[in-house]
C-alpha positions in Angstrom: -142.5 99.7 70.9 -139.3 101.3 70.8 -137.4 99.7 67.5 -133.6 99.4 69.9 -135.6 98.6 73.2 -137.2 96.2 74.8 -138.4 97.1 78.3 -140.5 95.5 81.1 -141.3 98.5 83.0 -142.8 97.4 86.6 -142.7 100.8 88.5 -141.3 104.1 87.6 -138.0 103.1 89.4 -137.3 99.8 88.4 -137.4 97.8 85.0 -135.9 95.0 82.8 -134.4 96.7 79.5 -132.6 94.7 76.7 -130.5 97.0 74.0 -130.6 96.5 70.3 -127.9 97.2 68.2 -129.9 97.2 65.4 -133.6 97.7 65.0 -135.7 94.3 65.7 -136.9 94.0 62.1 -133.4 93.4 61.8 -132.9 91.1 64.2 -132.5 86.7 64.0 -132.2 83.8 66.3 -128.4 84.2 66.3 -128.2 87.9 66.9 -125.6 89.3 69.3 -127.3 91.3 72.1 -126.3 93.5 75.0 -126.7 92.0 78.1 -130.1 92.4 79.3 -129.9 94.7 82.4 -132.4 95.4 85.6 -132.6 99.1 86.3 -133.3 99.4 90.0 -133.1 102.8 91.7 -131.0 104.5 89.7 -128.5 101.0 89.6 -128.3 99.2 86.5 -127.7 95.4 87.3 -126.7 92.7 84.6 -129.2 89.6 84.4 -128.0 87.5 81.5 -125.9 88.2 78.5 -125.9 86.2 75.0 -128.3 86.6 72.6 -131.5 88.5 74.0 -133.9 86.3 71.3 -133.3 83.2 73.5 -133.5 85.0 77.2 -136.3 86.5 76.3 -138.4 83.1 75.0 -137.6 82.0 78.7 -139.0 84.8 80.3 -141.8 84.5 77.9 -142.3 81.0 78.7 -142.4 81.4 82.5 -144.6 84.3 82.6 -147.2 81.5 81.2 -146.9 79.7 84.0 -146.5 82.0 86.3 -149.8 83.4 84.7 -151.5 80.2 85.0 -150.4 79.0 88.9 -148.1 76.8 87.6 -145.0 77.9 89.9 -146.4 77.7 93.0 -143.0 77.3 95.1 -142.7 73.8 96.4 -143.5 73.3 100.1 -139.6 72.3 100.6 -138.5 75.9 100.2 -139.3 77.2 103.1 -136.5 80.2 102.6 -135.4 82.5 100.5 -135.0 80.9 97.6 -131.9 82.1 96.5 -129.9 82.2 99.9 -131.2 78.2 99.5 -129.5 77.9 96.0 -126.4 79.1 97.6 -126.5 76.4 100.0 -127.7 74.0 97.5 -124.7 74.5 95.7 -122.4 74.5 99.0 -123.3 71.1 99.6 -127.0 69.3 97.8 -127.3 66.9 101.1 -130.7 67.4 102.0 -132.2 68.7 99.2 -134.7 67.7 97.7 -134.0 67.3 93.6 -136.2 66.3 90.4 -135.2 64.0 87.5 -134.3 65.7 84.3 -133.3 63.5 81.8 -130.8 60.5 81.6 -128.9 60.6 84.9 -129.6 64.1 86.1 -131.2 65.2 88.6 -131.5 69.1 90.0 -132.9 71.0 92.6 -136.3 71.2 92.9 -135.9 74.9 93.2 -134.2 75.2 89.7 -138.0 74.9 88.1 -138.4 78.9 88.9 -135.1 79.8 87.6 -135.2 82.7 84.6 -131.4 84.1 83.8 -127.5 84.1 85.7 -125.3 86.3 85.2 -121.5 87.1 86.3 -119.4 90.4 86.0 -116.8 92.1 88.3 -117.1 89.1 90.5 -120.3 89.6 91.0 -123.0 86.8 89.9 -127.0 87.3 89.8 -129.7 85.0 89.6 -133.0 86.0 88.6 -136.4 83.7 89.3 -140.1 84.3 88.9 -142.6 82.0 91.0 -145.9 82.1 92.4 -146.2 82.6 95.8 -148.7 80.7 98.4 -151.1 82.7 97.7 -151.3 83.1 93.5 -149.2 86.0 93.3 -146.2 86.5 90.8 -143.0 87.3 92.4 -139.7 88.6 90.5 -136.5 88.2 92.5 -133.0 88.7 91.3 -130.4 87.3 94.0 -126.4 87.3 94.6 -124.6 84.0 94.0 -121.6 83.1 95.6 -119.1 83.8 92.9 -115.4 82.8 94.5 -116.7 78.9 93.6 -114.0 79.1 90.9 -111.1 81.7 90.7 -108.0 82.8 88.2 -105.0 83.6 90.3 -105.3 87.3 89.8 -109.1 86.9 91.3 -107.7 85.4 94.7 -107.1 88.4 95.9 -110.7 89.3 96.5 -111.8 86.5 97.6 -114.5 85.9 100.5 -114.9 82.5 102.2 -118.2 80.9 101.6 -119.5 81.2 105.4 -118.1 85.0 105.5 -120.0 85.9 102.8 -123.2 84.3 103.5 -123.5 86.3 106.5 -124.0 89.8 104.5 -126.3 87.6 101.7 -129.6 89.7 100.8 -132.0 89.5 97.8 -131.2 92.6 95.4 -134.7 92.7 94.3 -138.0 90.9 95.7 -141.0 92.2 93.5 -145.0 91.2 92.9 -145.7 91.4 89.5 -149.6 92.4 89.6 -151.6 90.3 86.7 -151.8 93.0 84.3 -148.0 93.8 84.3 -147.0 90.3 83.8 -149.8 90.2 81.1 -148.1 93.0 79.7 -145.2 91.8 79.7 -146.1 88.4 78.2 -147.8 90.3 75.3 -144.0 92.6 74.7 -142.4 88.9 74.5 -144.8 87.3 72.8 -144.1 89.9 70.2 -140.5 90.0 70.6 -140.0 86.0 69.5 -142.7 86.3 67.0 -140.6 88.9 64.8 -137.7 86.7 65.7 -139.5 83.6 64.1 -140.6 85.8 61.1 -137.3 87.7 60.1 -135.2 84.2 60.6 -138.2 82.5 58.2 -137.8 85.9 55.5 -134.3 85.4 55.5 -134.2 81.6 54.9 -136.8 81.9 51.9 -134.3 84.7 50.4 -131.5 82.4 51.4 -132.9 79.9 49.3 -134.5 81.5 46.2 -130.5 83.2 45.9 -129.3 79.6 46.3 -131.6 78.6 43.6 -130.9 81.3 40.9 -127.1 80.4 41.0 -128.0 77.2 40.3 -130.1 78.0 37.5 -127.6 80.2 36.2 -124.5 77.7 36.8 -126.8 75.5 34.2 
């Protein structure tokens, strides 16, 4: 594994990458990371930014279920899922939502949701669900992103029905069961140095703590 690189390669034209500044044995919980990026013939498209340890645990965490049948698409979504989440968040009449704590509730569709990202008023959403039939599906999908504008935006802005009329998935993919293995094996690894260099670094945190005590005394 490439030390500055983590990549989830699914064909020879299209992958997930996420840049390192520094090498991973380097790396904590609260490390700064490039935004993680889907390279798609020969386009690079952001997924999610922030700090790569955390985005990746999520990805980790639904390629388990994904791997065990677990995100079988409810029978409501009977769509594309993300020109659905567009019209969810147009207007949630008629949509069918799940309780998520105190007095919350969100779109069933929300349970397959990986990463968002927004840049040059652009925003992508990425999910990864099981289809009817068992199989693991990647998609990465445009959002409306003119919801909420600075002045200087309003210039390029598209109304909601306008735009909704050119809406297409940027990626639909089927992750066979060895990639996403794969893949849940590179994460897997990823968060477990994570866990280790954050635990190395508290222990040294703490024995230095203690020596300036004992030498305060």
């Amino acid at each position: 594994m490439n030390p500055y690189k983590l990549s989830f390669q699914l064909n020879p034209k299209t992958q997930i990458v996420a840049d390192f500044n520094d090498p991973l044995c380097y790396i904590g919980w609260g490390y700064d990371f490039k935004p993680i990026v889907l390279i798609h013939n020969n386009t690079s498209i952001p997924l999610v930014s922030g700090p790569s340890s955390f985005n990746i645990r999520d990805l980790r965490d639904l390629l388990k279920k994904a791997l065990n049948n677990e995100l079988i698409l409810h029978k409501s979504i009977t769509s594309d899922i993300g020109y659905l989440c567009n019209k969810y968040h147009k207007s949630d009449k008629g949509f069918l939502t799940e309780h998520i704590g105190s007095n919350i509730y969100r779109w069933i569709g929300y349970k397959y949701f990986l990463w968002e990202e927004y840049e040059n008023r652009k925003r992508y959403m990425t999910w990864l669900y099981n289809d009817q039939n068992g199989n693991i599906i990647l998609e990465v999908t445009p959002s409306y992103p003119f919801s909420y504008l600075s002045k200087k935006e309003r210039a390029h802005y598209i109304p909601y029905k306008k735009w909704m009329l050119r809406y297409k998935p940027y990626l639909i993919a089927t992750l066979s069961r060895e990639t996403a293995q794969q893949w849940l094996e590179q994460a897997e690894y990823f968060v477990k140095t994570i866990e280790e260099n954050t635990e190395q670094w508290e222990k040294e945190a703490e024995l230095e703590k203690t020596l300036k005590l004992k030498v305060q005394k």
